[in-house]
N, C-alpha and C positions, 0 to 999 in steps of 0.2 A: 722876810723869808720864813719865820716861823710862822708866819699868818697863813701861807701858801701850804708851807708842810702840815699845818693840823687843816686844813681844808682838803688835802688830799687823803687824809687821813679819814675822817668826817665822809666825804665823799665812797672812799674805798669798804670804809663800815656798812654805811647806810644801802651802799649798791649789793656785798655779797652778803651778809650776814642773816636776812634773812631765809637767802636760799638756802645757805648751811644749815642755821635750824632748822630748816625744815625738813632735810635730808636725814640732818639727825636725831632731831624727837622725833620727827614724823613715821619713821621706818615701824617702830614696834606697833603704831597702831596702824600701819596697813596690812601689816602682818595678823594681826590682830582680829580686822576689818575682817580679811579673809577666812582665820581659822572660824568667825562663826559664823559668816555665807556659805560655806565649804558644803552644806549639806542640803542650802536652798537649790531649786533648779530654776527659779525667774529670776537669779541673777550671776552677774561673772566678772571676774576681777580678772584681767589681763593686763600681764606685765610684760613689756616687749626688752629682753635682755641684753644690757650694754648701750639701750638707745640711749642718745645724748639728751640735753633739756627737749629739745623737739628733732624730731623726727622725719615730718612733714615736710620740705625745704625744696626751694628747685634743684630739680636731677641734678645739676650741674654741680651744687656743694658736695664736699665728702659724706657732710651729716646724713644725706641725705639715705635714705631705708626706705628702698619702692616699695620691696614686701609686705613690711610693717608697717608702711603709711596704707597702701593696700588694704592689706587688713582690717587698721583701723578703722579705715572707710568703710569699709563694706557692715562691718558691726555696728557703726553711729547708722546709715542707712537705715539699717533693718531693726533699730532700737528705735527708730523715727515712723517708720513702717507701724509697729506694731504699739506704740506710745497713742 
């Protein structure tokens, strides 16, 4: 039983921990990121507000943000377009 409970353990680490880091160190240097693109004009940091991990998802999920999948698409496009 204790072999099961530290494997659940083990497992539950290894699946969310580095998304946490990431959310957590990572914030000040996208903020970061942006304070010194802020003043370029060939490039753009969009942040889509409240989206979940993704975004993208068929209609049907709640996740789901046509808008902002939308959007995103149409900027990947036109960065493909002009790349």
């Amino acid at each position: 039983m204790a072999a099961g409970i530290a494997g659940s353990v083990l497992t539950t680490w290894v699946a969310f921990a580095p998304c946490f880091l990431w959310i957590f160190l990572g914030a000040p240097y996208i903020e970061a990121l942006r304070g010194t693109w802020a003043d370029r004009d060939d490039c753009e940091i969009v942040v889509y507000a409240s989206a979940e991990h993704g975004f993208v998802h068929d209609p049907e999920r709640p996740a789901h943000r046509a808008d902002d999948a939308a959007d995103a698409w149409s900027r990947v496009l036109a960065f493909l377009e002009v790349a």
